[in-house]
N, CA, C and O of each residue as an XYZ file, in Angstrom:
384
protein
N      20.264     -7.206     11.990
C      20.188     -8.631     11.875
C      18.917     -9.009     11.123
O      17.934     -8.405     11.551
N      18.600    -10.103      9.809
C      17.832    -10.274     10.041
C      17.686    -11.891      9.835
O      18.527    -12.790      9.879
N      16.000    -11.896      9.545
C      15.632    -13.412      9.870
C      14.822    -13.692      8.879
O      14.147    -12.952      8.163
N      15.033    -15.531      8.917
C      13.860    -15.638      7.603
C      12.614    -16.657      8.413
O      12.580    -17.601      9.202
N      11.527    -15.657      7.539
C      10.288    -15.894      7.757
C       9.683    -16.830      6.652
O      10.146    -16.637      5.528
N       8.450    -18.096      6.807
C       8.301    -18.637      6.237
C       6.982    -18.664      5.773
O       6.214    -19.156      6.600
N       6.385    -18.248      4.577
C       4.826    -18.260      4.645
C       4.383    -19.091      3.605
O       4.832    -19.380      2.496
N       2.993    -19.519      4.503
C       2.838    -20.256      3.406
C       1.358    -19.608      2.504
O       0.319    -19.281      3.078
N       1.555    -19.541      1.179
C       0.045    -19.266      0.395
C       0.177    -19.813     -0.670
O       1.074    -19.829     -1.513
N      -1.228    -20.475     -0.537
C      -1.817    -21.564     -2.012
C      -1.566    -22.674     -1.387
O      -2.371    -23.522     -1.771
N      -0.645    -23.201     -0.399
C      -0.123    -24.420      0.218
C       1.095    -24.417     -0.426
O       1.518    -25.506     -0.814
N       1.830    -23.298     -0.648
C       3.639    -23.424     -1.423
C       3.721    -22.253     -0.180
O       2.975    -21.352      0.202
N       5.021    -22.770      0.220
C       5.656    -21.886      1.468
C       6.773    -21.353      0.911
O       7.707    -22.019      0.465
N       6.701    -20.152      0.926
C       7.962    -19.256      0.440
C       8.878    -18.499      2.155
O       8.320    -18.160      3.199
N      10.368    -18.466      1.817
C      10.980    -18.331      2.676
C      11.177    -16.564      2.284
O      11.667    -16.158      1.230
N      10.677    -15.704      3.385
C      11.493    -14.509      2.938
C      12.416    -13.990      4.090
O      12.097    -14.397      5.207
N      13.509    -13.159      4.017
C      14.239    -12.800      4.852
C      13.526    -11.278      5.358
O      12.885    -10.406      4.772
N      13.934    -11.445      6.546
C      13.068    -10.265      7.005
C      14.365     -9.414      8.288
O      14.957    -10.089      9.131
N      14.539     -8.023      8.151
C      15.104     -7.243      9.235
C      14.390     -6.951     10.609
O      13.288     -7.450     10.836
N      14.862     -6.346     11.292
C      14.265     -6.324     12.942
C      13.455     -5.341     12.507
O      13.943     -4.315     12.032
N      12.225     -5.505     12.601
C      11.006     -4.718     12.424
C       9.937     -4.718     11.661
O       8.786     -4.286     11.733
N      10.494     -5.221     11.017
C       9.923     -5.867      9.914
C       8.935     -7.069     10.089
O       8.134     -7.450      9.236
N       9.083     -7.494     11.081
C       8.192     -8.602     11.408
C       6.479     -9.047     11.119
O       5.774     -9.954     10.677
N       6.417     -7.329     11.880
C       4.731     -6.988     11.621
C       4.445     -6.521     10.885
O       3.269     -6.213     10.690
N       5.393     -6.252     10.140
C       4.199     -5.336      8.523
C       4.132     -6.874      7.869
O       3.073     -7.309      7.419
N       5.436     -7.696      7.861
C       5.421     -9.109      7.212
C       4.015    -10.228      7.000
O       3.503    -10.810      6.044
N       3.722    -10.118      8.691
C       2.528    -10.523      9.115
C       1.481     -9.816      9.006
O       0.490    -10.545      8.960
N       1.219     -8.652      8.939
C      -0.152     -7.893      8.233
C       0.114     -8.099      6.829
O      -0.884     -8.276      6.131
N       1.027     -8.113      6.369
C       0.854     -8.185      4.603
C       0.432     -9.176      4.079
O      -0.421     -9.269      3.196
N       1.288    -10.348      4.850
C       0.592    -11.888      4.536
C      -0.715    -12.152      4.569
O      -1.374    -12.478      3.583
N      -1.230    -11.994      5.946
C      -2.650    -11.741      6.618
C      -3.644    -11.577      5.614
O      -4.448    -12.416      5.207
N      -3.431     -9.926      5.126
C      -3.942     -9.097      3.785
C      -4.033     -9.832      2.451
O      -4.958     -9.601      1.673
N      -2.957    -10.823      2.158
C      -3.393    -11.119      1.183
C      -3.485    -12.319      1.193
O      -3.929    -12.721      0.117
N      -3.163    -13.546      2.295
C      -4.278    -14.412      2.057
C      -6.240    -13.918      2.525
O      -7.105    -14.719      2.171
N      -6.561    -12.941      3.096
C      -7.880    -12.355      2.742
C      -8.046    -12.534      1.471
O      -8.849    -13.407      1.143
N      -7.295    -11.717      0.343
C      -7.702    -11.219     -0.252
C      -7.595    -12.678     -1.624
O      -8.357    -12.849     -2.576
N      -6.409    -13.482     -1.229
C      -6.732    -15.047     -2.211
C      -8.193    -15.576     -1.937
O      -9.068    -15.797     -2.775
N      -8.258    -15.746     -0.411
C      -9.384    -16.683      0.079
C     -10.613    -15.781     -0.964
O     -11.343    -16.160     -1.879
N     -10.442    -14.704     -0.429
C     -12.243    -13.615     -1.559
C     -11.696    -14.235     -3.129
O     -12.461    -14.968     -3.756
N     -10.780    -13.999     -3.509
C     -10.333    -14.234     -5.217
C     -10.737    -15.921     -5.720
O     -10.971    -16.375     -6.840
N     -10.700    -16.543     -4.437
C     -10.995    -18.173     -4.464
C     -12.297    -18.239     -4.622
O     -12.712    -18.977     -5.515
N     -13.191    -17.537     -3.851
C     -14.618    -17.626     -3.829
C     -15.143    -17.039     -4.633
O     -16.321    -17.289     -4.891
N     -14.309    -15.863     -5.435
C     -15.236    -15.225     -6.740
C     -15.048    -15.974     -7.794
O     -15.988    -16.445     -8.435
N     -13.534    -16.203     -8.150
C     -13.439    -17.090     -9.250
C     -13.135    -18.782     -9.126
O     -12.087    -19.317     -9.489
N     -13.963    -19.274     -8.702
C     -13.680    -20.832     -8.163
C     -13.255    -21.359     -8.999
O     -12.978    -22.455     -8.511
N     -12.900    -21.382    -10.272
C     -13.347    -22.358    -11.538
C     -11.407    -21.894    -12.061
O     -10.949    -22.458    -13.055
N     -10.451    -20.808    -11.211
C      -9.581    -19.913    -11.707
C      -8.068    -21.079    -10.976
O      -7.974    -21.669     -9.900
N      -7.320    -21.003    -11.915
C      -6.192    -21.858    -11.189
C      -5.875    -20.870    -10.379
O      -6.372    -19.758    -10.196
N      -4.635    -21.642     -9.739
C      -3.645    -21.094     -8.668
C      -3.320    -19.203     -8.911
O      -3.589    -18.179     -8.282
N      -2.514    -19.596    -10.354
C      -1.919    -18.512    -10.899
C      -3.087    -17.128    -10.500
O      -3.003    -16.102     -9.825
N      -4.282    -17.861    -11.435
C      -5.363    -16.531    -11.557
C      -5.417    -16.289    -10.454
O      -4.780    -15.283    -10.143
N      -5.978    -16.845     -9.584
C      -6.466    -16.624     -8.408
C      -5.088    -15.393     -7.967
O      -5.339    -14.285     -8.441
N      -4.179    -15.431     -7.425
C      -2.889    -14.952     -7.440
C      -3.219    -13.338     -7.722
O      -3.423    -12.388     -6.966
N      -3.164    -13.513     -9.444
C      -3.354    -12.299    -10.051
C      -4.279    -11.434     -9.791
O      -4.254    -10.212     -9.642
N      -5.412    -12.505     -9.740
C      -6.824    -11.267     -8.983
C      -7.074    -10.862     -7.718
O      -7.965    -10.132     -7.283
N      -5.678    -11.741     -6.873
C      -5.721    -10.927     -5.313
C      -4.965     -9.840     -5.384
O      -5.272     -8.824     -4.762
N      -3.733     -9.928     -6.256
C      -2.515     -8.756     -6.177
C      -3.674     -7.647     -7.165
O      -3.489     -6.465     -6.874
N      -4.515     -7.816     -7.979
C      -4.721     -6.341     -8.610
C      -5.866     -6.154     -7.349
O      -5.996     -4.941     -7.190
N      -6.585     -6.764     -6.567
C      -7.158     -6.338     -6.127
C      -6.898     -5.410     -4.624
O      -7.615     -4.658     -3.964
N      -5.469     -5.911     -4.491
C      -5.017     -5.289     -3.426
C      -4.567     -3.660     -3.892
O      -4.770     -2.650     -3.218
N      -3.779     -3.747     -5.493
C      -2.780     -2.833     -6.387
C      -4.349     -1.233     -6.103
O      -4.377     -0.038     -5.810
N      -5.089     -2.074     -6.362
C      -6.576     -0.933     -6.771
C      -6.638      0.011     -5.414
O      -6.718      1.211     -5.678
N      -6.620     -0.248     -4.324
C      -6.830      0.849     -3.188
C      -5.314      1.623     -2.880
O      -5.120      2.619     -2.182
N      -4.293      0.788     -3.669
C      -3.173      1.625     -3.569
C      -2.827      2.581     -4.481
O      -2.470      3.695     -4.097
N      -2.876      2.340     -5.444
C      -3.231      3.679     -6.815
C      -3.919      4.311     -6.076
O      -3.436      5.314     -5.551
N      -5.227      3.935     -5.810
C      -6.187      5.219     -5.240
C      -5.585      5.709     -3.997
O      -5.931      6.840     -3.654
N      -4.911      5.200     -3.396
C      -4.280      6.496     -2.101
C      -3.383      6.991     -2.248
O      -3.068      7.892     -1.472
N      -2.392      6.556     -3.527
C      -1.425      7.426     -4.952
C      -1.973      8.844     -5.073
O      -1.409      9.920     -4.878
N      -3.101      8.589     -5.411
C      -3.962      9.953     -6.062
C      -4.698     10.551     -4.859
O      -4.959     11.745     -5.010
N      -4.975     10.175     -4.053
C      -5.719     11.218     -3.050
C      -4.229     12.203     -2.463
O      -4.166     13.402     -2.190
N      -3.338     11.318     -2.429
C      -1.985     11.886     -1.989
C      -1.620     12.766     -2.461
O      -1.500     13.839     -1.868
N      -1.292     12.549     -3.847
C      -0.853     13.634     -4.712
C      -1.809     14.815     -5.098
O      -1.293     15.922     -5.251
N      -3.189     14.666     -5.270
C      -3.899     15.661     -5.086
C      -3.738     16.582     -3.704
O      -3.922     17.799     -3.729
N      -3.334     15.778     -2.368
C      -3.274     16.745     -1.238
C      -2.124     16.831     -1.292
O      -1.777     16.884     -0.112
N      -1.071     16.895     -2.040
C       0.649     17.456     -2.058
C      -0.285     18.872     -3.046
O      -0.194     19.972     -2.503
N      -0.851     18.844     -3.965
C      -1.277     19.675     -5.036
C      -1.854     20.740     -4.212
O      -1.557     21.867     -4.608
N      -2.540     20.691     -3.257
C      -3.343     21.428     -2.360
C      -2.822     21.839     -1.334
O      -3.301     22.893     -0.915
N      -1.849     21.315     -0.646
C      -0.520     21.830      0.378
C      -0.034     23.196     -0.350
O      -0.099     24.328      0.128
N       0.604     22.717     -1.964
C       1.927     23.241     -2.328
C       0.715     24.924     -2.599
O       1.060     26.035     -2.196
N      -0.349     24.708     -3.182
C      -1.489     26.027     -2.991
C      -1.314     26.898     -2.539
O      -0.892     28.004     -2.873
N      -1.744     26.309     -1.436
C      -1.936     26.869     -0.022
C      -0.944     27.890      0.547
O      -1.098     29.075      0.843
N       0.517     26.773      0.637
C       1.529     27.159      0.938
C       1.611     28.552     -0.036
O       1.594     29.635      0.548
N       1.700     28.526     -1.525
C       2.084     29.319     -2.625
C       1.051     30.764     -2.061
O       1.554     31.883     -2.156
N      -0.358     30.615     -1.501
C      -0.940     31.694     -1.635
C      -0.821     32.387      0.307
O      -1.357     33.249      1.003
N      -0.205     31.765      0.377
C       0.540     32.157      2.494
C       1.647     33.018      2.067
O       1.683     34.213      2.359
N       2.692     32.331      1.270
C       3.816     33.476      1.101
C       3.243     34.406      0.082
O       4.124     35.264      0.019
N       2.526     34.677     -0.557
C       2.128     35.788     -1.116
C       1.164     36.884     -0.048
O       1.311     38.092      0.141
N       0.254     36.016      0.473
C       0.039     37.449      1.400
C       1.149     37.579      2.407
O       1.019     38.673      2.957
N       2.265     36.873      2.917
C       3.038     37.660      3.198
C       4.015     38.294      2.794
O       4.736     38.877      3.604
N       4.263     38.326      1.457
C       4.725     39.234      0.750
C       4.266     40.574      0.359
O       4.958     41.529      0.007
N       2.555     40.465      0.517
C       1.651     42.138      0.339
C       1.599     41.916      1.771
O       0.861     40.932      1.805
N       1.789     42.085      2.548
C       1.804     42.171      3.859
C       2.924     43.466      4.264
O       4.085     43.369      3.868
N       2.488     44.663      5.072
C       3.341     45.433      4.802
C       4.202     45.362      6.286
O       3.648     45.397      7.385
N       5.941     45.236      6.028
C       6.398     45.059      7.273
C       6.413     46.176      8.313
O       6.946     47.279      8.195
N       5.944     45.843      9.027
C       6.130     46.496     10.643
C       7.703     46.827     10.711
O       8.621     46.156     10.240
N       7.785     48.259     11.552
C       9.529     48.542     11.716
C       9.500     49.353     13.547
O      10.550     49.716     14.078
């Protein structure tokens, strides 16, 4: 089932539909980025609606790339790991 949720940012309320569970990431996300308008308001005061907007979403986009790449560097370092485990158990001589 789901439901629609109504938020408001900038003072324009957008309706989104939301599934059962969804509730609370809805409300931390919102949360998150009116933070992150209100900081974009106070750095660029002089910035319309729009800007303001744009410089909260890249500023949010920036710590998510970067946990893109810490990620994929530790998939890079798993798959290693893993690669140099089955090799010593491959020189590993079996027991009978």
């Amino acid at each position: 089932m789901s439901d629609v949720r109504v938020l408001n940012i900038l003072g324009r309320n957008y309706s989104i539909r939301v599934t059962d569970g969804e509730e609370e990431t809805l409300a931390r996300a919102a949360k998150l980025l009116q933070e992150r308008v209100k900081e974009s308001q106070l750095r660029f005061s002089q910035a319309s609606s729009q800007e303001v907007l744009v410089m909260a979403a890249l500023n949010l986009c920036v710590p998510l790339i970067q946990q893109e790449q810490r990620l994929e560097a530790a998939e890079v370092r798993l798959g290693d790991t893993l690669t140099r485990i089955r090799q010593q158990l491959d020189a590993t001589p079996e027991s009978t």
